[in-house]
C-alpha positions in Angstrom: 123.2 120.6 -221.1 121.2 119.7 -217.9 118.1 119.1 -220.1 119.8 116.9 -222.3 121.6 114.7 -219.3 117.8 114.3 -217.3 116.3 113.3 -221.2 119.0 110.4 -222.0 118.7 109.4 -218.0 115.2 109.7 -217.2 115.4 107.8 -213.6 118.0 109.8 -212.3 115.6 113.2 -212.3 114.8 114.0 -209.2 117.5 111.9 -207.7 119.6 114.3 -205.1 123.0 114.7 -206.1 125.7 114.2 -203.6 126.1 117.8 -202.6 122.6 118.3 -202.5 122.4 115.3 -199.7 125.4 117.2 -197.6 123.0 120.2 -197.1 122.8 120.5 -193.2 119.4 119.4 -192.4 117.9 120.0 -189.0 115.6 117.4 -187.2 114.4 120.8 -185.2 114.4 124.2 -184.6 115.9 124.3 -181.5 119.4 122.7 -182.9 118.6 124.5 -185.8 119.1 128.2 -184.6 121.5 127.1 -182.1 123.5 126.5 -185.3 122.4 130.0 -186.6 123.4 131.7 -183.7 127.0 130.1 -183.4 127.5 131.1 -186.2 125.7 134.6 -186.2 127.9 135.3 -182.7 131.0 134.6 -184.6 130.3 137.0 -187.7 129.5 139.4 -185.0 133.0 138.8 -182.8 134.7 139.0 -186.8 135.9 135.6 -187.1 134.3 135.0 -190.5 132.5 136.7 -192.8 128.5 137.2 -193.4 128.6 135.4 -196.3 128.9 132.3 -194.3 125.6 133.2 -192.4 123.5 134.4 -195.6 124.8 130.9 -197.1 123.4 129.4 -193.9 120.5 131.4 -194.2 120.2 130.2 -197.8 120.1 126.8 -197.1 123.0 126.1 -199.3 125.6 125.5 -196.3 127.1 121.6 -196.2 128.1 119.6 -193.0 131.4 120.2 -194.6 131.2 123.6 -194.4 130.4 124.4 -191.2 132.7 121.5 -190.0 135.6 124.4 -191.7 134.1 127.0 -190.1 134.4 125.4 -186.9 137.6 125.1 -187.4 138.5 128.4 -188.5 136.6 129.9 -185.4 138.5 128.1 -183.2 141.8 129.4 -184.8 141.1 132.7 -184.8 139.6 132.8 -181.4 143.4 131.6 -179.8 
């Protein structure tokens, strides 16, 4: 179905979607494993799961996502 929607719409190909222009995207490596290791720190205390750090890993995380998992960190840490 993807095929067919780039073929009737030939300038949007390439175009990033919405969610792909969430992705967190780091304008170094310094923030960028500080990031990881918040993160890494909390899967390690048990406040979330490791699937949240293989997503980060992944590169498939969203701003929105780790704006949630701030969140939920901070509730579970109380």
């Amino acid at each position: 179905m993807k095929r067919i929607e780039e073929a009737m719409n030939p300038m949007e190909k390439g175009k990033p979607t919405e969610k792909d222009e969430d992705k967190m995207q780091f304008s170094n490596e310094t923030t960028k494993a500080a990031v990881r290791d918040y993160i890494k720190q909390a899967v390690h205390k048990g406040k979330i799961d490791k699937s949240w750090l293989d997503k980060f890993d992944a590169g498939t995380m969203t701003s929105g996502d780790f704006e949630d998992l701030k969140i939920i960190i901070e509730q579970r840490s109380k």
